[in-house]
Legacy VTK file of the C-alpha trace (Angstrom):
# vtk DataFile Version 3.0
C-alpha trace
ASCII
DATASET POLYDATA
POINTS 249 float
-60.375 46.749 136.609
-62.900 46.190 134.018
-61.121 45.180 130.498
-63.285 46.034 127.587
-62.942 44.025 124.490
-66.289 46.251 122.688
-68.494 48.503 123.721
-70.108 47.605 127.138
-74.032 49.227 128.042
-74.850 49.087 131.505
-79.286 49.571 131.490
-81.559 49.649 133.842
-85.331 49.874 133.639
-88.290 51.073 135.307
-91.544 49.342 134.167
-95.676 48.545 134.665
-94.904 45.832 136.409
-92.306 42.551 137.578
-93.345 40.061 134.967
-90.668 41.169 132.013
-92.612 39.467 129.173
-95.982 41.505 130.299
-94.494 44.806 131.583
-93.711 47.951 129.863
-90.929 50.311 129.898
-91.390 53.716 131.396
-88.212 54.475 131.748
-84.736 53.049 130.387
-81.171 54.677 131.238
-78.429 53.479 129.334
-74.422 54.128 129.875
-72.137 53.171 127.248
-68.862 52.366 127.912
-66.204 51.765 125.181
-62.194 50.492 124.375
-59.803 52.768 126.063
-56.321 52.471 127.648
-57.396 52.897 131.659
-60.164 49.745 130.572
-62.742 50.999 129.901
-64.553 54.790 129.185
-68.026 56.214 128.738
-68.925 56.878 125.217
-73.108 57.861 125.631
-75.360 58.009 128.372
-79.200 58.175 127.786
-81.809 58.739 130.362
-85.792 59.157 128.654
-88.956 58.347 130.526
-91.275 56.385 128.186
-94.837 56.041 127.155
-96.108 52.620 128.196
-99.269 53.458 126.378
-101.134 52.387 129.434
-101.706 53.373 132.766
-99.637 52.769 135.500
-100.470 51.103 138.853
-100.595 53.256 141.855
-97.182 51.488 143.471
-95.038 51.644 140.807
-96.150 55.310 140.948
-95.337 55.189 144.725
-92.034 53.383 143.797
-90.596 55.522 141.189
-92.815 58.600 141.283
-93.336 58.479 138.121
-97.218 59.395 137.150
-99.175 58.497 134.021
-100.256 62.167 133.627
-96.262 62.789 132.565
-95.805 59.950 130.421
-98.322 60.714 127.885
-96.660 63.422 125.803
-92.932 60.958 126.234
-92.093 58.915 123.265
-93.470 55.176 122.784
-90.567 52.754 123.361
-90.863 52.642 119.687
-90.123 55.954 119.019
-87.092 55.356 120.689
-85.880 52.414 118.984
-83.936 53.700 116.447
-81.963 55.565 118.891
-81.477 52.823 121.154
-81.102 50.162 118.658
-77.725 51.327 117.378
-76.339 51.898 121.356
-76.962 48.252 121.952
-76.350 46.178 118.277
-72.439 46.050 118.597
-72.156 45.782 122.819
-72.086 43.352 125.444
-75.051 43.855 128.022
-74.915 45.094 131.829
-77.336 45.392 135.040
-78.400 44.124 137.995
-80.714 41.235 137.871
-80.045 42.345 134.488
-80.218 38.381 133.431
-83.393 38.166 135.097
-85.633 41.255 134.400
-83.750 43.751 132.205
-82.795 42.305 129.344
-86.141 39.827 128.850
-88.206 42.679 129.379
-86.027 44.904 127.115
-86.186 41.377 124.542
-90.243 41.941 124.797
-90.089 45.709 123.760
-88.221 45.464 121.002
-90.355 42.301 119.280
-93.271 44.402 120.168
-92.122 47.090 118.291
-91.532 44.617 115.604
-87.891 44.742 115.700
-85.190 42.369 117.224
-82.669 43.041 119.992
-79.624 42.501 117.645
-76.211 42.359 119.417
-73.180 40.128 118.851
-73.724 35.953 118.560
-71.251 35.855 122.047
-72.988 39.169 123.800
-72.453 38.726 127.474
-74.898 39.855 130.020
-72.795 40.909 132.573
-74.961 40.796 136.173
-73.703 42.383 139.159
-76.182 40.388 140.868
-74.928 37.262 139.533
-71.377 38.176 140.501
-71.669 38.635 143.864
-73.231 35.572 144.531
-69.992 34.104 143.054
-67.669 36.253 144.591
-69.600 35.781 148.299
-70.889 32.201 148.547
-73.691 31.450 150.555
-72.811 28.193 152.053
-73.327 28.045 155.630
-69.804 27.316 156.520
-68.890 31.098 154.406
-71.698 32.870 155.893
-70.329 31.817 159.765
-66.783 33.231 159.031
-67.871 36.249 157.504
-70.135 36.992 160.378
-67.258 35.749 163.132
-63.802 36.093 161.109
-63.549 32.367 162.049
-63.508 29.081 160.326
-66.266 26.867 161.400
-65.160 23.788 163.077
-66.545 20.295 162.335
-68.906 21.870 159.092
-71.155 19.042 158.096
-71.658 17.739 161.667
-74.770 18.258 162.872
-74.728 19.612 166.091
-71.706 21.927 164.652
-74.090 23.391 162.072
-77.354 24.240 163.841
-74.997 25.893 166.267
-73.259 27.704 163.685
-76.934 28.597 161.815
-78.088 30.192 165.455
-74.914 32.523 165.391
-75.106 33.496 161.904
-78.857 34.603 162.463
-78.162 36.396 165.793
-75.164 38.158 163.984
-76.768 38.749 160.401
-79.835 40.987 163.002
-77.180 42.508 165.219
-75.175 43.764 162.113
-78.059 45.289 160.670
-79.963 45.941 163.594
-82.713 44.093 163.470
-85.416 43.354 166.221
-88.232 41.021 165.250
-89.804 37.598 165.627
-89.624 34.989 163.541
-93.181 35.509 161.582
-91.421 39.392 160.515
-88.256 37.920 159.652
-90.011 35.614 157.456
-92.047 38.065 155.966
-89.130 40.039 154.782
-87.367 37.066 153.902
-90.686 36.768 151.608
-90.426 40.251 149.694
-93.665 40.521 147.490
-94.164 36.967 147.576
-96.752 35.381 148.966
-95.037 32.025 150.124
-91.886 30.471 150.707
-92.061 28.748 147.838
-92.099 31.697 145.895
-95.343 30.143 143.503
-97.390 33.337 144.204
-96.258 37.109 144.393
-98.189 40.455 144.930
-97.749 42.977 142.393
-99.609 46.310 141.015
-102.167 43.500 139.017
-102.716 41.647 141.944
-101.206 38.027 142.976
-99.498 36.466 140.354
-98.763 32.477 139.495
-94.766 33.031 139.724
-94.673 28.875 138.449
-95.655 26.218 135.868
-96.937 27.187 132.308
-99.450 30.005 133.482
-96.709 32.075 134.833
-96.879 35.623 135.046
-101.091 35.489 135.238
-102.715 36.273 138.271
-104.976 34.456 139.903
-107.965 36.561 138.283
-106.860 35.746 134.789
-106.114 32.124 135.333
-109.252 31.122 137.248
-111.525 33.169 134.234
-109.424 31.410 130.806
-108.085 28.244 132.684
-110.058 26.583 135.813
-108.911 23.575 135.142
-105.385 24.524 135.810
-107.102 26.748 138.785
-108.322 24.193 140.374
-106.095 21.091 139.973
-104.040 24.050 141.821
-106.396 25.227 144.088
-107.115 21.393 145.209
-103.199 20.112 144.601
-100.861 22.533 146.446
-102.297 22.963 150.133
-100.127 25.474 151.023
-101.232 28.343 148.076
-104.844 27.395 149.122
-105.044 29.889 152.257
-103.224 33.015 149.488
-105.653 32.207 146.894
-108.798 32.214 149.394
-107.395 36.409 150.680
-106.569 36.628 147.303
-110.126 36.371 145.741
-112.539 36.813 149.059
LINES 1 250
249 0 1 2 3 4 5 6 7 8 9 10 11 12 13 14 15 16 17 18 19 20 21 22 23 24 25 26 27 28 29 30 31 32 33 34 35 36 37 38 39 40 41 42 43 44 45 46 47 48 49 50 51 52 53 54 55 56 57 58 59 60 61 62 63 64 65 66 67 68 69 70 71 72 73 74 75 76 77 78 79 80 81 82 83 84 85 86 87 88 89 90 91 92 93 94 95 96 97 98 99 100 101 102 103 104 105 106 107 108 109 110 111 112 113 114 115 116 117 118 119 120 121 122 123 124 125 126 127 128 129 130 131 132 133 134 135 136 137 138 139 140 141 142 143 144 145 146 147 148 149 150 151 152 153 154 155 156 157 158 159 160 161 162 163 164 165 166 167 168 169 170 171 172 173 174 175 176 177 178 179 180 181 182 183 184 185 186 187 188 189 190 191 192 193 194 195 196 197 198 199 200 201 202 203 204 205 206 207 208 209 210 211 212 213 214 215 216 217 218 219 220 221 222 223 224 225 226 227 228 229 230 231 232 233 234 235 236 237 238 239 240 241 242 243 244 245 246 247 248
């Protein structure tokens, strides 16, 4: 059971984009949950779609179906402020990947409505995300008796592991049943980015520098206002070199 000490607003937010300092909002739902004897109870709820004053790319369209055509008469995120401001100045913060995209992006709305997102000097962000990557470690030895409801014996022998890897791949596709090769598996593994080391991802803007102090510009941007850092890039990291070349043929 949750135990509320003050008001608690779980958010999520739909958006322009996956870079929270560049995106915009175009739509925010908001549950507030307050004090009460059982833990914890809903006080307000809010659901608006929002006017990112921009368009928005074709697959967050296909992702949310949400359409620039219908966001153009919706209130600007700040129009909304002073209705949101008030739900969020006194609570503690929840989401998932709420540490991660919701709250930043929610940060870089509010200073660019020239306000602040006031809250409590101690506000938690709460993450579900977060949690459950607490409450289920990862650690090959947890993932093996998940999968077989037994304890892996000799962990941190060699032989022991790799054996234990193979069965907790075989079982992880089995459980969810999965039939692929290892290129597919590794492209899902991937998501939107580009390569394992997660340095470039594909989004609505096109592929985007996910590291260093150019993040969150894509390749477009960075090799027009910085080919230095383009190129020591380009030239440095050999495996980015074969993205960047589909990227910008």
């Amino acid at each position: 059971m949750l135990h509320l000490e003050r008001p608690l607003v779980f958010l999520d937010l739909e958006a322009t984009g996956t870079d929270p300092q560049e995106a915009r909002i175009i739509q925010i739902a908001l549950q507030r949950f307050v004090p009460s004897p059982s833990g914890a109870a809903l006080d307000q709820q809010l659901d608006r779609l929002v006017n990112p004053e921009m368009d928005i790319p074709a697959d967050v369209t296909d992702l949310t179906g949400i359409t620039t055509a219908e966001l153009r008469t919706e209130p600007t995120f700040a129009d909304l402020v002073p209705r949101l401001a008030p739900l969020l100045s006194n609570a503690d913060l929840a989401g998932y990947n709420a540490i991660a995209y919701d709250v930043p992006l929610l940060k870089a709305e509010f200073e660019r409505a020239d306000r602040s997102l006031d809250g409590p000097s101690d506000r938690v962000v709460l993450d579900p995300y977060r949690l459950e990557q607490v409450l289920r470690p990862r650690t090959l030895t947890a993932l093996y008796e998940r999968y077989t409801d037994t304890e892996l014996d000799g962990a941190h022998d060699a032989l022991a592991d790799v054996t234990a890897a193979g069965t907790v791949l075989q079982r992880q596709l089995d459980e969810h049943d999965i039939d692929a090769t290892p290129a597919e598996l590794a492209d899902r593994t991937r998501g939107d980015y580009l390569d394992d080391g997660r340095k470039l991802r594909q989004d609505g803007n096109g592929v985007v520098v996910c590291f260093g102090k150019h993040s969150g510009k894509t390749l477009q941007e960075l090799q027009t206002d910085h080919p230095g850092y383009f190129d020591w890039m380009y030239e440095t990291i050999d495996e980015l070199r074969p993205h960047i070349d589909d990227a910008l043929s």
